[in-house]
VOGU-3710 file (C-alpha; in Angstrom, 3 decimals, decimal comma):
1> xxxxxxxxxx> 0,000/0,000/0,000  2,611/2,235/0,831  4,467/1,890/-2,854  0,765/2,808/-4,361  0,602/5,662/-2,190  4,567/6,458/-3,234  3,240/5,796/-7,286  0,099/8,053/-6,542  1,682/11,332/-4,914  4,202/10,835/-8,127
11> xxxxxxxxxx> 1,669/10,388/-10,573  2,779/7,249/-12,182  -1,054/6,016/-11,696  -2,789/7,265/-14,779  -6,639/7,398/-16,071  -7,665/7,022/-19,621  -10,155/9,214/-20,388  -11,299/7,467/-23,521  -12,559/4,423/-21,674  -13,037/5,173/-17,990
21> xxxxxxxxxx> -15,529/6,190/-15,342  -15,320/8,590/-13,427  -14,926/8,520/-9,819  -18,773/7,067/-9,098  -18,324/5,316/-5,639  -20,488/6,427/-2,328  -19,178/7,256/0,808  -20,524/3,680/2,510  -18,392/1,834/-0,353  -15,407/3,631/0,243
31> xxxxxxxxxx> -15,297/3,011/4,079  -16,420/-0,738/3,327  -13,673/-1,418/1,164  -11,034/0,425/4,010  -12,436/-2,001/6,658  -12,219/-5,436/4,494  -8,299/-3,950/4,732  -8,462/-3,073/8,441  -9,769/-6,575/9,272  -6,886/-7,899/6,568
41> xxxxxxxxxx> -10,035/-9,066/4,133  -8,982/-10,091/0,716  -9,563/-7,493/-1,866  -10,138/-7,892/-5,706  -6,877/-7,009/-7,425  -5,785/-4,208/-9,513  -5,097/-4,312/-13,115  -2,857/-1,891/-14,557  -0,816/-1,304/-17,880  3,304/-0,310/-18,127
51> xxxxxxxxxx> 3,227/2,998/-20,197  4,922/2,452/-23,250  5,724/5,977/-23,560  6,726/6,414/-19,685  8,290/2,806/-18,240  7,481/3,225/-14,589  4,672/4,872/-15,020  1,182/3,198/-15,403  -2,404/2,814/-16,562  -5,237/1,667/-14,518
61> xxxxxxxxxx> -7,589/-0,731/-16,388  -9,579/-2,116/-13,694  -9,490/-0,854/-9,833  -10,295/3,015/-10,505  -12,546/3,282/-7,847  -10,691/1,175/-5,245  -7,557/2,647/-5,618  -8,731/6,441/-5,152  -10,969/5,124/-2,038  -7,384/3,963/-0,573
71> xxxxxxxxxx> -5,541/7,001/-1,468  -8,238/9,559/-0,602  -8,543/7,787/3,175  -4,702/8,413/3,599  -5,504/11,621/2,785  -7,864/12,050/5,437  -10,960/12,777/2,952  -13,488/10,635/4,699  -13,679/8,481/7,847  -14,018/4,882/8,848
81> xxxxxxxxxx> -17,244/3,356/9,219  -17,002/4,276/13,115  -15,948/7,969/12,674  -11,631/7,622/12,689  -9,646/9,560/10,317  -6,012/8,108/8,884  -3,414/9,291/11,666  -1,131/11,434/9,422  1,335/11,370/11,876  2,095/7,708/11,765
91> xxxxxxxxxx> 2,892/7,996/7,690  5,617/10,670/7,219  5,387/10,344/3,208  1,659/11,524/3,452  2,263/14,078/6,463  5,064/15,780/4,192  2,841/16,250/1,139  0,334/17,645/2,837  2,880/19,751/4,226  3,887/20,774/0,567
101> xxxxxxxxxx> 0,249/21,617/-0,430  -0,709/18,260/-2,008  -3,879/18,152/0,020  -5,562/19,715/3,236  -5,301/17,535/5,870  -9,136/16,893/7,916  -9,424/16,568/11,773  -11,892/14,777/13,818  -12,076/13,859/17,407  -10,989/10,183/16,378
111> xxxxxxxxxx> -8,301/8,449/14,298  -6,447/5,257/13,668  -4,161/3,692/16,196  -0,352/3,541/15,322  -1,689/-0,207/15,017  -4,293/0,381/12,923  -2,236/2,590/10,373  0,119/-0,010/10,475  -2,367/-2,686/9,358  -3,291/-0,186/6,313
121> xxxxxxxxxx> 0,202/0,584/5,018  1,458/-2,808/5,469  -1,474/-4,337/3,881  -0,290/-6,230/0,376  -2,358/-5,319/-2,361  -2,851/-7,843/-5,585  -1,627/-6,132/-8,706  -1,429/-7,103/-12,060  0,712/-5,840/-14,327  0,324/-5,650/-18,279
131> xxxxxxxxxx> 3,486/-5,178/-19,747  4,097/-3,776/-23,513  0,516/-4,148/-24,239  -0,774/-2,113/-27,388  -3,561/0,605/-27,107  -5,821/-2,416/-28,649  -5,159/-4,977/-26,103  -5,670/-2,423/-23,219  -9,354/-1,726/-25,067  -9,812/-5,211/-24,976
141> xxxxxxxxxx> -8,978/-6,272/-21,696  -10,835/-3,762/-20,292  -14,380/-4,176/-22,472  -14,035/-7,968/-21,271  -13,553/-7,065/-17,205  -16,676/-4,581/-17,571  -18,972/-5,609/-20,108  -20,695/-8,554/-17,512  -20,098/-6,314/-14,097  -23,256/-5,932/-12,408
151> xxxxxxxxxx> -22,544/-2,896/-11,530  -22,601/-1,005/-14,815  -25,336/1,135/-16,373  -26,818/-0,066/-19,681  -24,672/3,516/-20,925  -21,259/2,664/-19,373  -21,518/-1,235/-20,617  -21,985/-0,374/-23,762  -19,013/1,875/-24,024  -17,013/-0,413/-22,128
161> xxxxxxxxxx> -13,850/-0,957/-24,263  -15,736/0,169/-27,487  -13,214/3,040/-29,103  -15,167/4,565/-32,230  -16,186/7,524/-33,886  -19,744/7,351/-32,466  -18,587/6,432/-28,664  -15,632/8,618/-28,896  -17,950/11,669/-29,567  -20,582/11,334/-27,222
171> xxxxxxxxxx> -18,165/11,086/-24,582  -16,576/14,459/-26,188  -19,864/15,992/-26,057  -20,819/14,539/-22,673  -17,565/16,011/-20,676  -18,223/19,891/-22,088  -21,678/20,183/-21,312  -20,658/18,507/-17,992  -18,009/20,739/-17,735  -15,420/17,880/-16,745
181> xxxxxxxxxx> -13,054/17,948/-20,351  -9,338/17,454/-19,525  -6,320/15,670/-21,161  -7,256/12,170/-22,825  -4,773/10,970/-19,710  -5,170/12,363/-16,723  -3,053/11,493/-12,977  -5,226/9,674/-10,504  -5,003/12,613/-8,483  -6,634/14,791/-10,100
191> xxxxxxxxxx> -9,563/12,771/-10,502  -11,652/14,440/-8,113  -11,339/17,823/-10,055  -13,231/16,160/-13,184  -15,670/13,848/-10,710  -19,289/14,802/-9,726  -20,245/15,750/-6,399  -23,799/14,613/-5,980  -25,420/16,908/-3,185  -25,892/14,262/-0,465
201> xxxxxxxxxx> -22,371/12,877/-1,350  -20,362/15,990/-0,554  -16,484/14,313/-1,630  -15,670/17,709/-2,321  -15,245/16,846/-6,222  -14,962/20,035/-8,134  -17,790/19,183/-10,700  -21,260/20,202/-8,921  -24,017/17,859/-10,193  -26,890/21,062/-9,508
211> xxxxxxxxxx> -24,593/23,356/-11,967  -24,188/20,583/-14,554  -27,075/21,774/-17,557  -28,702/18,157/-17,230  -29,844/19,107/-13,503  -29,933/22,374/-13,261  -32,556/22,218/-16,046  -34,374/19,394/-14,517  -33,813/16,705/-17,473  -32,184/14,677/-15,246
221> xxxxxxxxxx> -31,346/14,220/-11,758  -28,255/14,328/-10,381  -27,953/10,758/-9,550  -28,454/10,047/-13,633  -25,367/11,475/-14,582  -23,487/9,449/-12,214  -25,097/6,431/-14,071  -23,955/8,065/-17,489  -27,606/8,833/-18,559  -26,559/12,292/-19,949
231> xxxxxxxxxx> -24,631/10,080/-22,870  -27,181/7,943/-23,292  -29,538/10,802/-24,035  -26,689/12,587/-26,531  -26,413/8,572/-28,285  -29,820/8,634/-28,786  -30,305/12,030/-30,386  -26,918/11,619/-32,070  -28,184/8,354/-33,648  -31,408/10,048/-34,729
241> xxxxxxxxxx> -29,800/13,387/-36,576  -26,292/11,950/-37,854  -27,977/8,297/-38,774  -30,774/10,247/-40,686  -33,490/8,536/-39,636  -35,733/8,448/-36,050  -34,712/5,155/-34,040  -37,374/3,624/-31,439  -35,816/4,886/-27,816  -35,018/1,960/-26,322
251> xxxxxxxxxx> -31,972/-0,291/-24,618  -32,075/-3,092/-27,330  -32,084/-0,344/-30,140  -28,813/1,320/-28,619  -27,058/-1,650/-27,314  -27,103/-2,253/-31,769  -25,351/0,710/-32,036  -22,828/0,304/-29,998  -22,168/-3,701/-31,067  -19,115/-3,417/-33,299
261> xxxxxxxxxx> -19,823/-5,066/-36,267  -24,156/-4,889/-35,386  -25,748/-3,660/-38,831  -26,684/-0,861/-37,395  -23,497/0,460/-35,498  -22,595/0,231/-39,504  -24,865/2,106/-40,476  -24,312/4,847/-37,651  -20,187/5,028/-37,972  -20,325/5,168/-42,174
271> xxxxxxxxxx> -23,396/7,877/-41,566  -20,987/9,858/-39,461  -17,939/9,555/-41,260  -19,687/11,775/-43,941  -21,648/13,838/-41,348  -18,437/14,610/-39,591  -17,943/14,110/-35,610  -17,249/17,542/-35,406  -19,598/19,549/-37,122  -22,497/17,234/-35,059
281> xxxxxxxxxx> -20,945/18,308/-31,779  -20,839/21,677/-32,789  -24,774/21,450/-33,891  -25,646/19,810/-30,569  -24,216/22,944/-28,555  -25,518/25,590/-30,411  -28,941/23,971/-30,230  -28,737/23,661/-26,554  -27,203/27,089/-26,476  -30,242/28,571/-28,271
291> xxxxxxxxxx> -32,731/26,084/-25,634  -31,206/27,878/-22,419  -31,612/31,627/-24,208  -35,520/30,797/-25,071  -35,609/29,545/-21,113  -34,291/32,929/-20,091  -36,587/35,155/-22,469  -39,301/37,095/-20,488  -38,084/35,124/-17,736  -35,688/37,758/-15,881
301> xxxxxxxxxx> -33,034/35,368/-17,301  -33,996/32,584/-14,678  -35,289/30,398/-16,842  -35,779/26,472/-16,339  -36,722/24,219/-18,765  -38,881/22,137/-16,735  -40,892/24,452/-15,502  -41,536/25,867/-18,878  -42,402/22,245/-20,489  -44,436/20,922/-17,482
311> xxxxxxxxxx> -47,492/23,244/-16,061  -47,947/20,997/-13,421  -44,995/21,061/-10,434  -43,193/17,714/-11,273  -39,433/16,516/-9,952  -39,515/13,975/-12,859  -36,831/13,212/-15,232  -37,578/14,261/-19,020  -34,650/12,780/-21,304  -37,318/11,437/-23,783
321> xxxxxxxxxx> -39,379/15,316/-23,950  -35,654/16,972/-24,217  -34,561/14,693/-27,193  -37,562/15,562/-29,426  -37,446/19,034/-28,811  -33,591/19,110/-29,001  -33,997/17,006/-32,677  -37,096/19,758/-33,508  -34,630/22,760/-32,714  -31,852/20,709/-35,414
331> xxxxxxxxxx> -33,810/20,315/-37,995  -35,394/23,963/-37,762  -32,047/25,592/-37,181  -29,395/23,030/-39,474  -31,773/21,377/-41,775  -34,107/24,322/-42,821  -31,622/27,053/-41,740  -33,640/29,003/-40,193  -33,226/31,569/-36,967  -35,520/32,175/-34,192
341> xxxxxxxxxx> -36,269/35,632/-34,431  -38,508/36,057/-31,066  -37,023/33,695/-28,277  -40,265/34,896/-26,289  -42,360/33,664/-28,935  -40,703/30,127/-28,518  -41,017/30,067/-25,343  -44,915/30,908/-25,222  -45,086/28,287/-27,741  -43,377/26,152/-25,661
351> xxxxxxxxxx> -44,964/26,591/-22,596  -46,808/23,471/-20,962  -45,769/20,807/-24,001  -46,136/18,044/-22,704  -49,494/18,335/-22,195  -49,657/18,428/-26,422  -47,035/15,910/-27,158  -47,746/11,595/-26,422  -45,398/11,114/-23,666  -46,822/7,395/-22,920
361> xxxxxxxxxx> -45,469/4,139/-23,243  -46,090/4,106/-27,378  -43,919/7,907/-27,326  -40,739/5,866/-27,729  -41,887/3,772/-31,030  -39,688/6,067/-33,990  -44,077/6,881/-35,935  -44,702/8,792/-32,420  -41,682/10,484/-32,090  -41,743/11,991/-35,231
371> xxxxxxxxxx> -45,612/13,197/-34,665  -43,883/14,856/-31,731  -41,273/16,398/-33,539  -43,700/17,767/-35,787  -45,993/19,258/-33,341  -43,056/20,910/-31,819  -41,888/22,576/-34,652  -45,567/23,701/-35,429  -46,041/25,494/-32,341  -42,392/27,303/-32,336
381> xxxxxxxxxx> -42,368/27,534/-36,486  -43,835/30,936/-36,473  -40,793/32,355/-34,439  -37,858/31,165/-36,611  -36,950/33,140/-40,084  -35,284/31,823/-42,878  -31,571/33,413/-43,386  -29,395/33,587/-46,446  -26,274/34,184/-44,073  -24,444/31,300/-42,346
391> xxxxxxxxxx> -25,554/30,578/-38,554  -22,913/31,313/-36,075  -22,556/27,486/-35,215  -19,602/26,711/-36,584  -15,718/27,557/-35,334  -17,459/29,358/-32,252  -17,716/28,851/-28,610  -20,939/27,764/-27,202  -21,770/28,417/-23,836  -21,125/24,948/-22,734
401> xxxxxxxxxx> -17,651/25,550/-24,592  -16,550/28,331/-22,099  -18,045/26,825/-18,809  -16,266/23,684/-19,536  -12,535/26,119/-20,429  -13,117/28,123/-17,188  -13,366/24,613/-15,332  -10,333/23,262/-16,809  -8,560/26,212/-16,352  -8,389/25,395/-12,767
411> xxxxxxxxxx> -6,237/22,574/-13,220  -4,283/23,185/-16,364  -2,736/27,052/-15,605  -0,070/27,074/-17,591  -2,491/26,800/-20,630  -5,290/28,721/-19,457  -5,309/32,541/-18,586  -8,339/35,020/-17,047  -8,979/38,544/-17,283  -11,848/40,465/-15,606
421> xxxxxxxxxx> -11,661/43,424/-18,654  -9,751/46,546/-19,149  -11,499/49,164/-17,009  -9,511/49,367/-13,831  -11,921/48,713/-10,634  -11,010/52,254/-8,889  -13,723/55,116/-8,793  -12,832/56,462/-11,856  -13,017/53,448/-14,363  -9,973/54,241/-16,429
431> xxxxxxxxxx> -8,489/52,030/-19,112  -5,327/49,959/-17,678  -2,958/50,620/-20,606  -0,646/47,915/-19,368  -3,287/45,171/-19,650  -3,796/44,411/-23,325  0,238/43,926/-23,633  0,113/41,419/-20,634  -2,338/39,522/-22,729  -0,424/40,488/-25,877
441> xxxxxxxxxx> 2,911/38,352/-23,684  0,292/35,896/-22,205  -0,793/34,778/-25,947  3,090/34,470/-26,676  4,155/32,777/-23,186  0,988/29,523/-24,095  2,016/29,530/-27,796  5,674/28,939/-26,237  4,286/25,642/-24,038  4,613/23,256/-26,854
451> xxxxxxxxxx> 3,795/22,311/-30,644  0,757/20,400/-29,404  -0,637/22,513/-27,026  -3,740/25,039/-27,515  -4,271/27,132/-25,001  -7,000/30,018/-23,811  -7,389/33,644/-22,851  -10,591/34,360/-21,558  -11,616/37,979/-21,052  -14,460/39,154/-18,557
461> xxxxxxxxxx> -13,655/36,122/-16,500  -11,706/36,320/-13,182  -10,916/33,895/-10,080  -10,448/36,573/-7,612  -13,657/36,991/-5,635  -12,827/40,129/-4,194  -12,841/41,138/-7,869  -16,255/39,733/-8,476  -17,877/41,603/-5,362  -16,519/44,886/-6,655
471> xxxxxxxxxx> -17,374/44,740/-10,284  -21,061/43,583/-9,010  -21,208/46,678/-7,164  -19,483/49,011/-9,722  -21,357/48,214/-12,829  -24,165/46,745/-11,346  -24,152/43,027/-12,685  -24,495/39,508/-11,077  -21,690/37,745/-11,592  -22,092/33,967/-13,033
481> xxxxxxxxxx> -19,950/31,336/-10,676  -18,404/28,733/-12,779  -16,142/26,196/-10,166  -14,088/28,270/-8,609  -14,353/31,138/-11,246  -16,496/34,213/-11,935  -17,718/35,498/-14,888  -18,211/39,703/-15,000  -18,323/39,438/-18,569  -17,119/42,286/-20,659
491> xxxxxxxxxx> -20,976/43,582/-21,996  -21,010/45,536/-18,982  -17,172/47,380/-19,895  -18,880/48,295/-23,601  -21,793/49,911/-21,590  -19,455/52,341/-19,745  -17,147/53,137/-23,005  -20,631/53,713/-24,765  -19,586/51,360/-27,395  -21,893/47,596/-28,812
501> xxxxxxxxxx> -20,399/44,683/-27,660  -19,338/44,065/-30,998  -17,052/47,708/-30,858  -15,657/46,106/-27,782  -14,727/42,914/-29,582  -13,230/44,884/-32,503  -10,729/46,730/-29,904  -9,501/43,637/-28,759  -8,772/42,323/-32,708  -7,073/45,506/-33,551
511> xxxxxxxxxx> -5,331/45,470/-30,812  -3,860/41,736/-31,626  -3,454/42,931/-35,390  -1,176/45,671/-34,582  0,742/43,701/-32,315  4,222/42,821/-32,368  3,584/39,205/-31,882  5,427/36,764/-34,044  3,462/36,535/-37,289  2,532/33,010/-37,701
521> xxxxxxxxxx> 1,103/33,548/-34,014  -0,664/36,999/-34,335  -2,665/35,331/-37,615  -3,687/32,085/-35,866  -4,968/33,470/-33,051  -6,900/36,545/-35,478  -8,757/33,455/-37,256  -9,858/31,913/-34,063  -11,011/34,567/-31,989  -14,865/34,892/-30,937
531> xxxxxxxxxx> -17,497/36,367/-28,835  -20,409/34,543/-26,568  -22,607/36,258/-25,178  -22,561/33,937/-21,888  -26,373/34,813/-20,401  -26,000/38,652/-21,313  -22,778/39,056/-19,855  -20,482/38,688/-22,790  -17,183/36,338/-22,696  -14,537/37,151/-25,318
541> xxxxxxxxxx> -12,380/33,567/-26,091  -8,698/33,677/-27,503  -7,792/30,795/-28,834  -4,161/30,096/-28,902  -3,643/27,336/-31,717  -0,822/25,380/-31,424  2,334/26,438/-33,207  5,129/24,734/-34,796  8,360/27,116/-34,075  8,660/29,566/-31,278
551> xxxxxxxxxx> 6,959/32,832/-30,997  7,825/36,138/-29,752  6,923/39,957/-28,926  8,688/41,962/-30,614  12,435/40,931/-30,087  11,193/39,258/-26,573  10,546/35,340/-25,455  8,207/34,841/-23,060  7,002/31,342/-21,698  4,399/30,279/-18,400
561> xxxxxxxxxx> 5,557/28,783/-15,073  2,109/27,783/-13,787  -0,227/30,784/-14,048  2,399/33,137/-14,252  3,589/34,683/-17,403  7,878/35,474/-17,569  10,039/36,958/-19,983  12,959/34,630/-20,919  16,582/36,032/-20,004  18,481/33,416/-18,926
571> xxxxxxxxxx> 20,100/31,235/-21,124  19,182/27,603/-19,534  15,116/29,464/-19,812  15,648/30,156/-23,665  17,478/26,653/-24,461  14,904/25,163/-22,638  12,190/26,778/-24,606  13,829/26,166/-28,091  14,153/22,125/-27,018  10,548/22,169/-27,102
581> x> 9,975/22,785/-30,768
//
């Protein structure tokens, strides 16, 4: 146990992203598992994978959940069954990282005996080792350990070791509107920072399960995402729009999909490879974008969809209601290319559908739910206007986009950067002069990180609360908490100059195009630069592409350490810097 704990705190333990669940176990099965080791029970072993790229380093397979209810005990996150913490003082390696920062110890008026902690560290855990196994053994291994375990939703068993286009997206689509996207491979520690926190669970994950758009909209309940339900909804609708065709919602229907080989996963994957992964996922955000703006119209922007849908007070669930009128919004929006001109209008026409819509047993056969697609589009048909232009859907940020960057920011600094605006905060609202070229070095410092890294600049976004209280009492707004972040958008720094939004957003481009950035830089990041208006508040997104030689200000190198941006001067900084490309 103690060499786990030594692998953990160096992060040699890794998680796969592509193929793994996220941390899903309650409190009861985490103390459980620590006293079958107290009483020296057996424990199922652990199943991990020798990094080909990293030897020493590895990938868990199976034993996710078991090994961060170990690690998170030593680290004093929860107690035993009978109330005792881990006695930090009886395991120096664990003491001195939480001495270094690596985690804030707990108290309680119990913990383990010197015996006790003794029993735990000493304990020999079963581990199996795969050794120069490929990507597609890995897949393998792990489909066969999970496919038959009882303890799987129908969602997560049929992803279980199933690596496709289909799979591969839903999962992409599922982590942003969670707001829990990271690197494909992620250390075990930081698990908890991309993990749900259901509201009787209280682990202290960072991803709320009330703030995720599933719950706080009522479509779910937070217990469903922790069973994956939020991908099975996306499959479903995916399977409807990119296949081409309505599919009867049910668990034999999808478990075809996702059958490699089935005739109609097929169908699905050769479907998609000319729909394009990509441009669905960027469909599916914009249309749940433009859902949560027709919740807030007329509504004081508190909005929710359920209340709007169902007249009568219900706590239900509504995946089936939310994947017709999600698949209504496409086809109005994509198919016919059309705009909603009057996002009141919708919502009047909205209000109380299920009362006008089958929503009984024979709703799920594919007849019914395209009567129901149709009678949602008649009532909200009237409010949408053909356009010649193209719909802002593509190459920008949707709202889930930027909640899900602000999140990861949190945990990836050196790639991620925040900026409340350029008004100072003092009495007289002044422009800081010296802001747009610490962006200007910021943009140059992420570009320097790597040729495969793409970073972010957010502006109207800041993680200093005292910040946040002043700008709500300056300029009169209600800030928007986002994990640990707020967004004061930048609508409300237009206002005071006088100036559109869109003015405000020019400033910033011009500002970039006269720059003395390094050319191939200064372009890329032109090209990718965008707007969102973020529930009124406004969030401007610069995108730093990844670039393929080394960029500079002017004659100047800059490169991050952390969150912290620093001009290069020392020679070991600069050859450091120029190793990377």
């Amino acid at each position: 146990m103690q060499s786990l704990y030594s692998w953990y705190g160096e992060d040699k333990l890794h998680v796969n992203r592509r193929y793994q669940r996220k941390l899903v176990w309650t409190l009861e099965e985490k103390q459980r598992l620590i006293e079958s080791i107290l009483r020296k029970y057996p424990v199922p072993a652990i199943l991990i994978a020798e990094r080909e790229s990293e030897p020493g380093s590895y990938e868990i397979i199976d034993g996710l959940q078991r090994l961060h209810a170990i690690v998170s005990f030593v680290e004093t996150a929860f107690p035993t069954l009978d109330g005792k913490l881990f006695n930090l003082d009886f395991f120096p390696t664990a003491r001195n990282r939480a001495a270094e920062g690596g985690f804030s110890p707990n108290t309680a008026d119990q913990s383990l005996s010197q015996k006790e902690v003794g029993t735990l560290l000493d304990y020999v855990l079963a581990v199996s080792v795969m050794r120069n196994a490929t990507e597609t053994e890995i897949n393998d291994v792990f489909g066969r350990i999970n496919t038959y375990g009882h303890r799987l939703s129908d969602q997560e068993r049929r992803q279980a070791g199933v690596q496709d286009e289909f799979s591969e997206m839903v999962r992409n689509i599922a982590c942003t509107l969670r707001g829990d996207v990271s690197t494909e491979m992620l250390p075990l520690q930081l698990m908890p920072s991309i993990s749900i926190d259901l509201p009787m669970m209280k682990h202290g994950y960072l991803v709320k399960a009330e703030e995720v758009f599933w719950v706080s909209q009522g479509i779910l309940r937070s217990t469903d995402l922790r069973d994956s339900m939020d991908e099975q909804c996306i499959a479903d609708i995916g399977v409807c729009i990119v296949g081409g065709q309505i599919i009867e919602r049910s668990k034999d229907e999808l478990d075809e999909v996702y059958k490699p080989g089935s005739e109609s996963s097929d169908r699905v994957l050769n479907a998609l490879r000319v729909y394009g992964a990509d441009r669905f996922s960027e469909e599916f955000k914009f249309c749940v974008d433009e859902v949560l703006k027709v919740c807030q119209a007329g509504s004081g922007g508190g909005g929710h969809l359920r209340n709007l849908l169902f007249k009568k007070q219900t706590t239900n669930a509504f995946p089936s209601v939310f994947a017709i009128l999600l698949i209504a919004f496409h086809e109005l929006t994509v198919k016919e290319r059309k705009k909603i001109t009057d996002y009141s209008g919708v919502r009047e026409g909205l209000a109380d559908l299920s009362s006008r819509i089958e929503t009984g047993r024979k709703a799920t056969s594919p007849e019914e739910r395209r009567k129901n697609i149709d009678v949602v589009k008649g009532l909200i048909s009237n409010f949408f206007a053909e356009t010649e232009g193209p719909l802002p859907i593509y190459g920008n940020h949707a709202t889930s986009d930027i909640e899900a960057i602000i999140r990861r920011s949190e945990i990836e600094l050196s790639d991620y950067e925040l900026k409340q605006g350029y008004l100072r905060l003092d009495g007289d609202r002044t422009v800081d002069s010296d802001l747009i070229n610490k962006v200007l070095t910021t943009i140059c410092a992420i570009a320097n990180n790597g040729p495969k890294r793409i970073g972010k600049v957010l502006i109207g976004v800041t993680d200093k609360e005292a910040d946040s209280e002043r700008i709500a009492e300056l300029d009169r707004v209600a800030p928007k908490m986002v994990g640990k972040r707020f967004v004061v958008g930048v609508s409300r720094e237009a206002r005071l100059l006088g100036i559109s939004a869109q003015e405000y957003f020019t400033k910033w481009k011009d500002a970039i195009k006269s720059s003395c950035l390094s050319p191939h830089l200064r372009d890329s990041v032109l090209s990718s630069i965008d707007f969102n208006e973020f529930y009124g508040l406004g969030v401007i997104v610069i995108t730093v592409p990844a670039q393929k030689e080394l960029s500079y200000v002017g004659e100047d190198l800059y490169w991050r350490k952390g969150d912290e941006t620093t001009r290069a001067v020392m020679p070991k900084e600069i050859a450091d810097l120029v190793r990377r490309f």
